[in-house]
N, C-alpha and C positions, 0 to 999 in steps of 0.2 A: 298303792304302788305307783301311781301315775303321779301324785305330789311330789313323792320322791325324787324319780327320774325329773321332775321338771324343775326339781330344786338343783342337783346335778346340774342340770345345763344350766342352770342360773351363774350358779358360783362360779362351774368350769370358764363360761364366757367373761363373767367379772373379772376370773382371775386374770387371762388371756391379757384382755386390756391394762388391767391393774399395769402388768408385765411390760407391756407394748409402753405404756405412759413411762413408764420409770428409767428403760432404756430409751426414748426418746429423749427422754429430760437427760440424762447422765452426756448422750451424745451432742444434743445440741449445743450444752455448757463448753464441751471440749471442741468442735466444730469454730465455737465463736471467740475462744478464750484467743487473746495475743500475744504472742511471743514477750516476755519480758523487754528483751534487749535488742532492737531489730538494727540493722544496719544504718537505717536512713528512717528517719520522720518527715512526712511530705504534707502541709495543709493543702486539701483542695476544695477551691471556693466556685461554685456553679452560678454564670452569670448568663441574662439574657445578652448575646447567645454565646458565650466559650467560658474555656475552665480555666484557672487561674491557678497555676501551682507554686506555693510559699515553702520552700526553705528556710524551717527556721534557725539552723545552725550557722549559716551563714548571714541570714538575712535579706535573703534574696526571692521575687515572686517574677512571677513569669505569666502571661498573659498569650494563651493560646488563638490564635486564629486561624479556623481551616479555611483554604482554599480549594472548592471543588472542583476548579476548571486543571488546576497540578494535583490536586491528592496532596498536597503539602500544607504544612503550616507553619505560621510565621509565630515571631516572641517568645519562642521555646516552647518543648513538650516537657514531658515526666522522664525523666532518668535514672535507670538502673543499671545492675552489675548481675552479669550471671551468677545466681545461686544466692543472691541477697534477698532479703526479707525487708519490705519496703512497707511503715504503718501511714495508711492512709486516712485521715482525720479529714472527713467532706464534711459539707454544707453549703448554704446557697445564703445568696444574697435579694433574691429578689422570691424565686417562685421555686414549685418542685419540680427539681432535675435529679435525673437515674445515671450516676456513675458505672461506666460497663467496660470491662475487658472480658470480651467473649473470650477469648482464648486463655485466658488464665480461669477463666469462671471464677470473675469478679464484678457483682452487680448489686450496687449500693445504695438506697436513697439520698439525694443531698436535699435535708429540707430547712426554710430557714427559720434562725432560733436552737437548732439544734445539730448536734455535732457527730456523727457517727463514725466509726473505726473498722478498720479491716486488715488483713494485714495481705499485702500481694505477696506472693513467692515467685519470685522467679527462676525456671527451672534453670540447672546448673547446667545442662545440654542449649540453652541459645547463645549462639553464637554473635559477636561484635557487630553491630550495624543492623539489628533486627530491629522493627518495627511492629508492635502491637496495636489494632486501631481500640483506641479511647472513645466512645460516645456516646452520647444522651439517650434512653430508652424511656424515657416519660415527654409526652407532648408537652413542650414548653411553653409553646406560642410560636410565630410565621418563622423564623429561621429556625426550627430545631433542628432539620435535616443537614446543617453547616454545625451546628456543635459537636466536633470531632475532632481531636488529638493523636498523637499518640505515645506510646511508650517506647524510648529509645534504647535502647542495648548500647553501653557503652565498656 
């Protein structure tokens, strides 16, 4: 009797997990899948110490520097449109930097050699002239606390 019952709980917990595994995997697929067709393609290159945003339909890159005595930064930020879907292709040039918009709960490795994608959503409710702060969450080296951007609501 007691094989039994312990065989029971065996398979019962197997299955449990089996379950747990399979709806993890179905979700994390759809979680990371990207939009086919997104508004705007943004590269963004992580350097010691700011983020370098490339435009490739235009041809254009932009080279972020914060200022922490204004909260500001110079050479341009990241630009979006409310309710656009913006695919962001990071990586780094020198060392690992963490691409991060807290507020969109977007937080990305840029490691170099390799190129990772996400897709931002900007919600359809921000309003013109909003700013989201952009910054590094992996210790970079002596300025990491100045690698900080933001994203501009245009």
């Amino acid at each position: 009797m007691v094989e039994r019952l312990e065989i029971a709980w065996t398979l019962a917990v197997v299955g449990l997990l089996a379950g747990v595994a399979v709806y993890s995997t179905i979700l994390l697929y759809h979680v990371d899948a990207l939009v086919p067709d997104p508004n705007e393609y943004v590269n963004v290159f992580g350097h010691q110490w700011y983020w370098e945003f490339c435009y490739p339909v235009n041809h254009t890159c932009f080279n972020s520097t914060y200022n922490a005595q204004t909260n500001s930064v110079s050479g341009g930020e990241l630009w979006g449109q409310p309710g656009w879907i913006i695919q962001l292709n990071i990586t780094s040039g020198d060392v690992i930097h963490s691409f991060n918009i807290p507020q969109l709960g977007i937080r990305l490795d840029a490691i170099p050699g390799r190129m990772n994608r996400i897709d931002a959503r900007i919600p359809s409710s921000a309003s013109v002239g909003t700013l989201y702060l952009i910054q590094c969450t992996e210790f970079c080296g002596t300025y990491h606390g100045t690698m900080r951007s933001f994203l501009r609501i245009d």
